[in-house]
N, C-alpha and C positions, 0 to 999 in steps of 0.2 A: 766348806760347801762341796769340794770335789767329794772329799769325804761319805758325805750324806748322800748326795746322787748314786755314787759307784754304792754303794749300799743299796740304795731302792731298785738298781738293777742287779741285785744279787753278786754281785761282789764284797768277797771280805775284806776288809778295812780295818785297820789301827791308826788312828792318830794321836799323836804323841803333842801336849803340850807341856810346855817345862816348868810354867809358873802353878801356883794354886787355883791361882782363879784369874778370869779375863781383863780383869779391870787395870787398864792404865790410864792416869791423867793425861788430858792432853793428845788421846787418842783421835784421829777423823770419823767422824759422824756423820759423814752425808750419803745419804741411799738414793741414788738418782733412777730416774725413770727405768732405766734399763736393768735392774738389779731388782727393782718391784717388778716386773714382769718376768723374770725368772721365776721368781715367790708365789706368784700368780699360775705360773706354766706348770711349779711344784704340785700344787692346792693349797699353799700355805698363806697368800697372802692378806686372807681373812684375820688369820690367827697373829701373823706377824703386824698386824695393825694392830691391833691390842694392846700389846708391849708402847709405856708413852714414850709419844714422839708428837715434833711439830710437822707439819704441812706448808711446804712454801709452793706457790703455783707463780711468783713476780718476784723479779729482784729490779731492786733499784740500788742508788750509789753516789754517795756525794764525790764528786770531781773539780775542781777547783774552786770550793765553795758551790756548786752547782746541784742541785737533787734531781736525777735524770733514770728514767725507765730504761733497763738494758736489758732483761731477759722475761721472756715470758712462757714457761713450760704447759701453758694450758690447752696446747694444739699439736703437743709431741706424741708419734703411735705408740701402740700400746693401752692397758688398762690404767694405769697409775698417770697420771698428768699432774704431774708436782714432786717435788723432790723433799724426803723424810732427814727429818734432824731426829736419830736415835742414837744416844751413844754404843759405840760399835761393843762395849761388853755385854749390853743388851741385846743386839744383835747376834755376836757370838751365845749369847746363852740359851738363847731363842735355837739356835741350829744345834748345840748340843742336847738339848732336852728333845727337838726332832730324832736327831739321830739314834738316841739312845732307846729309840722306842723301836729300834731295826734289830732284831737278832743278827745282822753280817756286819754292823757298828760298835764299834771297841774307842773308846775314848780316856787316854790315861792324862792325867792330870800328875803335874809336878815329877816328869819324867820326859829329861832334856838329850836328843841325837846326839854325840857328841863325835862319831868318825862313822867311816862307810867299811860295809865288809867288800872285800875285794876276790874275787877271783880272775884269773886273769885279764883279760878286759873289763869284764862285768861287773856291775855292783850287784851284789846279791842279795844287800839288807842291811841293817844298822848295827850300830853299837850303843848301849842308849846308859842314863842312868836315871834310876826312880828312886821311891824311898827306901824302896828294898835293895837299893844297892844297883851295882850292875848289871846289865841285861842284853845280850844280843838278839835281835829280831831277823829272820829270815823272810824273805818277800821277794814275789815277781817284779814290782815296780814298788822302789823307793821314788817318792812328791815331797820333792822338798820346796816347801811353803814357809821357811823361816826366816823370811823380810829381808832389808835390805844391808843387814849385818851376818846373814847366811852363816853358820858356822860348815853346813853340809858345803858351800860355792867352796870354800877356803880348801876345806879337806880334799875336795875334786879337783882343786887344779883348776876354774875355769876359769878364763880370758874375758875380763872386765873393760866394754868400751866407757868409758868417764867423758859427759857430756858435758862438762863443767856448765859452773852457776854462777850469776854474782849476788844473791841472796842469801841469807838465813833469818828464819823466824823468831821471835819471844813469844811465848804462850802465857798469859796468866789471866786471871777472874777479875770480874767485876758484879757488884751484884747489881739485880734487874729492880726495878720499880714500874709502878703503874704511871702508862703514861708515856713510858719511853716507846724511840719507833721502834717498828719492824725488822725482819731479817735484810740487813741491805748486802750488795753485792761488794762492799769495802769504802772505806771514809778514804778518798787520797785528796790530798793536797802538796804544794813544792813541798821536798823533802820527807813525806813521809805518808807511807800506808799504813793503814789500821783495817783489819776487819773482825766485827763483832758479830759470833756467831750464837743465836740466840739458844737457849739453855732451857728456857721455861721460868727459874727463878735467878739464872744467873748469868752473864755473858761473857765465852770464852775469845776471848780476844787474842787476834794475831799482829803482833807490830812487826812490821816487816824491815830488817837492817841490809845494809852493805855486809857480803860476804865478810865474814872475819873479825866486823865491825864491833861484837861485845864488848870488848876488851874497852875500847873507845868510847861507849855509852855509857859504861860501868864506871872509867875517870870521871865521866862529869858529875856525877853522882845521880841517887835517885828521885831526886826532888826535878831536875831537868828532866830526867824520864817522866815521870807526873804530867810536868808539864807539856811535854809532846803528846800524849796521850788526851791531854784536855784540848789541845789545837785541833786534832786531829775528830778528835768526837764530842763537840761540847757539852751534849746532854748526859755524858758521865764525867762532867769536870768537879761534878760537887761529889765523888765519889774517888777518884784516884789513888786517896790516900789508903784506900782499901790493899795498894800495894806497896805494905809495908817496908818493906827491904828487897834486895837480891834475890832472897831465897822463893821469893814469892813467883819471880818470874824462871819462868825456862827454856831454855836455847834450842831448838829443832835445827840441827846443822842438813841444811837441804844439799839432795844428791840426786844428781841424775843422770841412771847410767843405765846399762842392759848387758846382757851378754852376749855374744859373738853366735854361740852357740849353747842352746837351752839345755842340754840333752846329752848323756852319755848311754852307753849300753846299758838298759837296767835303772838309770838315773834320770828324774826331768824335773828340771826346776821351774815353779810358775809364780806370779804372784811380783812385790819385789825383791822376791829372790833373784828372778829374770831379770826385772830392769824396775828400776827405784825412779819412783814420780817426783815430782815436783809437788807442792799443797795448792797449785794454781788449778781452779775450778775442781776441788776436793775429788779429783778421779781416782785415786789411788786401790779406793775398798772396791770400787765399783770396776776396773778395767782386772783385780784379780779375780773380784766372779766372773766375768767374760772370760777368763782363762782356763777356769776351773769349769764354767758347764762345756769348753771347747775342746778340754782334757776328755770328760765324762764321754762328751759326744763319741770320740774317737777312737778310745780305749775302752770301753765297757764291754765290748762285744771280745776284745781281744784276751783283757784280762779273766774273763770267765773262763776261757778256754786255755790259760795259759800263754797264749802265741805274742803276747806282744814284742813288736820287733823295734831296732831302732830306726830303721825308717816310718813306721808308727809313733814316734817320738819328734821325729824332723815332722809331721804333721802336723803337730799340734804349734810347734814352732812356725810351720809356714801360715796357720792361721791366724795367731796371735800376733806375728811381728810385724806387719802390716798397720792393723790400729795401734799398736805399742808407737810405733814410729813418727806416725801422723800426728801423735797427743802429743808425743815428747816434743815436736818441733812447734806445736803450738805453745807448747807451755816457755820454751826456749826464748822464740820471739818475741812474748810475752815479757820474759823478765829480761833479755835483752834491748827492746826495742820501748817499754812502757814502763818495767817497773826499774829499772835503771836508770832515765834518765827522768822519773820523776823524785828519788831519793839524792839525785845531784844538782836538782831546781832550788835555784836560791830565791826565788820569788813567784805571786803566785802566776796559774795562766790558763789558757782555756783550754774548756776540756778538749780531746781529741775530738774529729771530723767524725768519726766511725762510731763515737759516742752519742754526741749529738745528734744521728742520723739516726740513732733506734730509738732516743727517747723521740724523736719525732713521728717516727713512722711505726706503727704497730706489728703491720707483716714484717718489716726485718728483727725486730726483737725474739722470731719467732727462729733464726736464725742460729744461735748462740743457744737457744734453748735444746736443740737440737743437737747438735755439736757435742756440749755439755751433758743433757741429760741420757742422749742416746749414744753417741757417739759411731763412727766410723765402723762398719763389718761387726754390730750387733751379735750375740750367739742367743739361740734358743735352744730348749729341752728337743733334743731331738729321740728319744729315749723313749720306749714302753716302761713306764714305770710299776 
């Protein structure tokens, strides 16, 4: 995304990805309000609707056996009032066919960063390798955007705060039939979360464990997995066996950290390469495009001319860390305060007060949609494109 912006304001651009193609199982999928009105701010968000996807404007949630209204995005600003399930290779592929239609856009496929060139303080550019072997890149600003395993963070030397977690995910499928519900906001009941995220013909399911916890799932064997799976969402209990074995499922070891400082001379990392989310209210794709139009904002005008400084770089960090902070602590609370000690509930109980209170009341559901779909210090196209 910075990518393609710094492009349409006449900035030269390379981006570098290391795989062939975008596609990862098990990738996040959620385009929330704030991220379709960037697409919108683009002109692209006609075109990016086209690409299929679903449309959720209400989430609901079973909570201790309970089916309760919790989020209603239909009153959130903006043009988009609902939030898209597209899987993010669709997404990504959607931006690279934009991009490629910019003469100052350069997109290499299967050519991975692997160190920083160095001049005295400064980074001056990459070291990279492609098919053709090895490659050094020269640039005014290295954007390292390579997630929350960073090979550029490592090679830089930067100072990692670790917010610790007491969660980690299982990802694996289930398939959809007619008839089944909606997109809900997650199945919990004592001992265990489930959320199933709806596919169009198949439902990517998240079972949610005690940090560390695999090890201890995987002794009880997978027929007890099945079976939590069927407690947990009955209308796929005649289905579970869809998860044959081990291999079927996969472990998202959740992190949630940020750096200290985003930024060297020459260097700015955004994205989770800055600071790795939590999969609580799927923010993750959505607060790196808030970084990436918060980049564009500030540097476009800099980088055409050469000038950018690193106090132009601490900018974009004083923008960013602000909502970075505010999400992380909600997301913290969250699996501190809710989904921790519902994974240690031996029996069942009632939902929480702040649950019951939105499916009651419609204006606070309106609350969390907000939150969620927009989130904290917004970024718009500030850009002549």
């Amino acid at each position: 995304m910075l990518g393609y912006v710094l492009a349409r304001a006449g900035v030269d651009v390379l981006v570098l990805e290391k795989h062939a193609d975008f596609f990862r199982d098990f990738r996040g999928d959620t385009v929330h309000p704030s991220t379709l009105q960037v697409m919108y701010e683009l002109g692209l968000l006609d075109a990016f609707l086209k690409v299929p996807h679903n449309e959720i404007r209400e989430f609901s949630g079973t909570v201790g056996g309970q089916s309760l209204r919790l989020v209603d995005l239909r009153h959130v600003p903006g043009k988009a009032k609902f939030l898209a399930f597209m899987p993010q290779w669709d997404f990504l592929n959607f931006l690279a066919e934009q991009g490629r239609r910019l003469p100052s856009f350069d997109l290499r496929m299967e050519t991975e960063a692997e160190d920083l060139i160095v001049d005295g303080q400064r980074i001056t550019g990459i070291k990279a390798r492609g098919p053709s072997g090895p490659l050094e890149v020269a640039a005014d600003l290295v954007v390292a955007a390579d997630g929350r395993s960073s090979t550029l963070r490592q090679r830089a030397g930067m100072e990692i705060e670790d917010l610790g977690v007491p969660i980690d995910v299982l990802w694996f499928r289930i398939s959809q039939r007619a008839g089944d519900p909606g997109q809900t906001f997650g199945n919990i009941a004592a001992g265990g979360i489930l959320v199933t995220i709806d596919r169009q013909d198949y439902f990517q399911c998240a079972f949610v464990i005690k940090k560390g916890g695999f090890d201890d799932l995987r002794a009880r064997g997978i027929e007890y997995f099945r079976a939590q799976i069927a407690l947990l969402a009955p209308f796929i209990a005649d289905r579970v066996g869809e998860v044959k074995d081990w291999e079927d499922v996969k472990l998202l070891t959740v992190i949630v950290n940020r750096l200290k400082t985003w930024y060297r001379p020459g260097l700015l990392f955004i994205g989770d390469a800055a600071h790795a989310m939590s999969p609580i209210g799927g923010v993750g794709i959505n607060l790196a495009i808030q970084d990436a139009v918060a980049a564009a904002n500030i540097l476009a005008g800099k980088l055409r001319t050469g000038t950018v400084s690193t106090g132009d770089l601490a900018a974009v960090q004083r923008r960013r860390e602000f909502p970075t902070k505010v999400i992380q602590g909600f997301q913290l609370f969250v699996q501190d305060r809710v989904m921790s000690r519902v994974l240690d509930a031996k029996e069942s109980f009632e939902p929480p007060l702040f649950f019951r209170l939105l499916d009651r009341f419609a204006l606070l559901r309106r609350v969390p949609a907000w939150f969620i779909g927009i989130g904290p210090r917004p970024e718009h196209i500030r850009l002549a494109l």
